[in-house]
C-alpha positions, -999 to 999 in steps of 0.1 A, spaced: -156 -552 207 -134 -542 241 -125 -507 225 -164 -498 220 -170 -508 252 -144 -493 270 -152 -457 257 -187 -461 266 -180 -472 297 -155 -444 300 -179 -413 289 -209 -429 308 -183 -418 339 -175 -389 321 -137 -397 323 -110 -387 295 -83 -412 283 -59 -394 306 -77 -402 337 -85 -436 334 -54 -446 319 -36 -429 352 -64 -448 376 -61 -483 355 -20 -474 354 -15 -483 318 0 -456 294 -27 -432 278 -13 -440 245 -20 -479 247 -53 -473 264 -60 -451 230 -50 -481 208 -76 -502 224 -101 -480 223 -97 -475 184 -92 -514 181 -54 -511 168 -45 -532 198 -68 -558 202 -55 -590 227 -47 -572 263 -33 -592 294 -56 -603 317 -40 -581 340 -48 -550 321 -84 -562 316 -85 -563 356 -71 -530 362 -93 -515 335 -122 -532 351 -113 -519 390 -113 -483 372 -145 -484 360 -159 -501 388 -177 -528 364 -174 -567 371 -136 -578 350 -163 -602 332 -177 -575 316 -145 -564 299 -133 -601 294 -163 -606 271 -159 -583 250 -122 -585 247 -127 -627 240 -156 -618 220 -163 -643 196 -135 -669 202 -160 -687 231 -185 -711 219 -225 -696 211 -244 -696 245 -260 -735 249 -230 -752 231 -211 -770 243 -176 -785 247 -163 -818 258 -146 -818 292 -127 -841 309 -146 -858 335 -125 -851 358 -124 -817 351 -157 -811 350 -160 -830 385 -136 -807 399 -154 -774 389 -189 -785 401 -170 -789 436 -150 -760 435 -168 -732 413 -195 -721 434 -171 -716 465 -153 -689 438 -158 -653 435 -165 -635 402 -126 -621 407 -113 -663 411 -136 -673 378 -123 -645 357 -84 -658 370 -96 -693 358 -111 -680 324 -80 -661 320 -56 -686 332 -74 -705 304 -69 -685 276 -34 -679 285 -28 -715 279 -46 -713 242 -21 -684 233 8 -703 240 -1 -734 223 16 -734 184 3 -759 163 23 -789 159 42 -795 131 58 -827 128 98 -820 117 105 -833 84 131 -862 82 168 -851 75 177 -853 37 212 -870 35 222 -843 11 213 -817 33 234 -826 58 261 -826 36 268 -862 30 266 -880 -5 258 -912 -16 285 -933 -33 
């Protein structure tokens, strides 16, 4: 869980709320709410900011913000080909910072998605019409 980790991160550097909140430049309050798991999905951007602050890899806190919403370690997923193609040419030329942008990038795109619901036809009387 991101809050559990973040305090132990936090008192391993012997830091209050106050001061990491003021060197990750997010609100004490909100960085409280984390900690105690009453706010639970934070931006990517946060995650980053919290990470340079502690001076621990932004994967660190990215797993255990995301943690349990990525497949068990071994399984796996069905990629596109041409996907997969494109990241055994391009992933090891990235940095830790440029994977964690591509993970995050990622679930960005699984937040937005709504499930579709098909629309219902219109019902003649609905629309205010009758039948003859």
């Amino acid at each position: 869980m991101l809050g559990d980790r973040l305090r132990q991160l936090r008192k391993q550097r012997r830091m209050n709320q106050t001061a990491l909140a003021a060197a990750a430049g997010i609100d004490q309050r909100y960085l409280s709410d984390l900690e105690r798991g009453h706010r639970t999905n934070p931006s990517r951007e946060v995650i980053a900011a919290l990470a340079r602050a502690l001076d621990v890899p932004v994967l660190d806190l990215a797993e255990a913000a995301w943690e349990g919403t990525l497949p068990p370690p071994g399984e796996t997923l069905p990629i596109p080909d041409d996907v997969a193609a494109t990241l055994r040419k391009v992933g090891p030329q990235l940095s830790d910072r440029e994977w964690q942008r591509v993970v995050g990038y990622l679930q960005s795109l699984a937040e937005e998605r709504a499930p579709y619901t098909p629309a219902a036809p219109p019902d003649d009387e609905s629309e205010g019409q009758s039948s003859p």
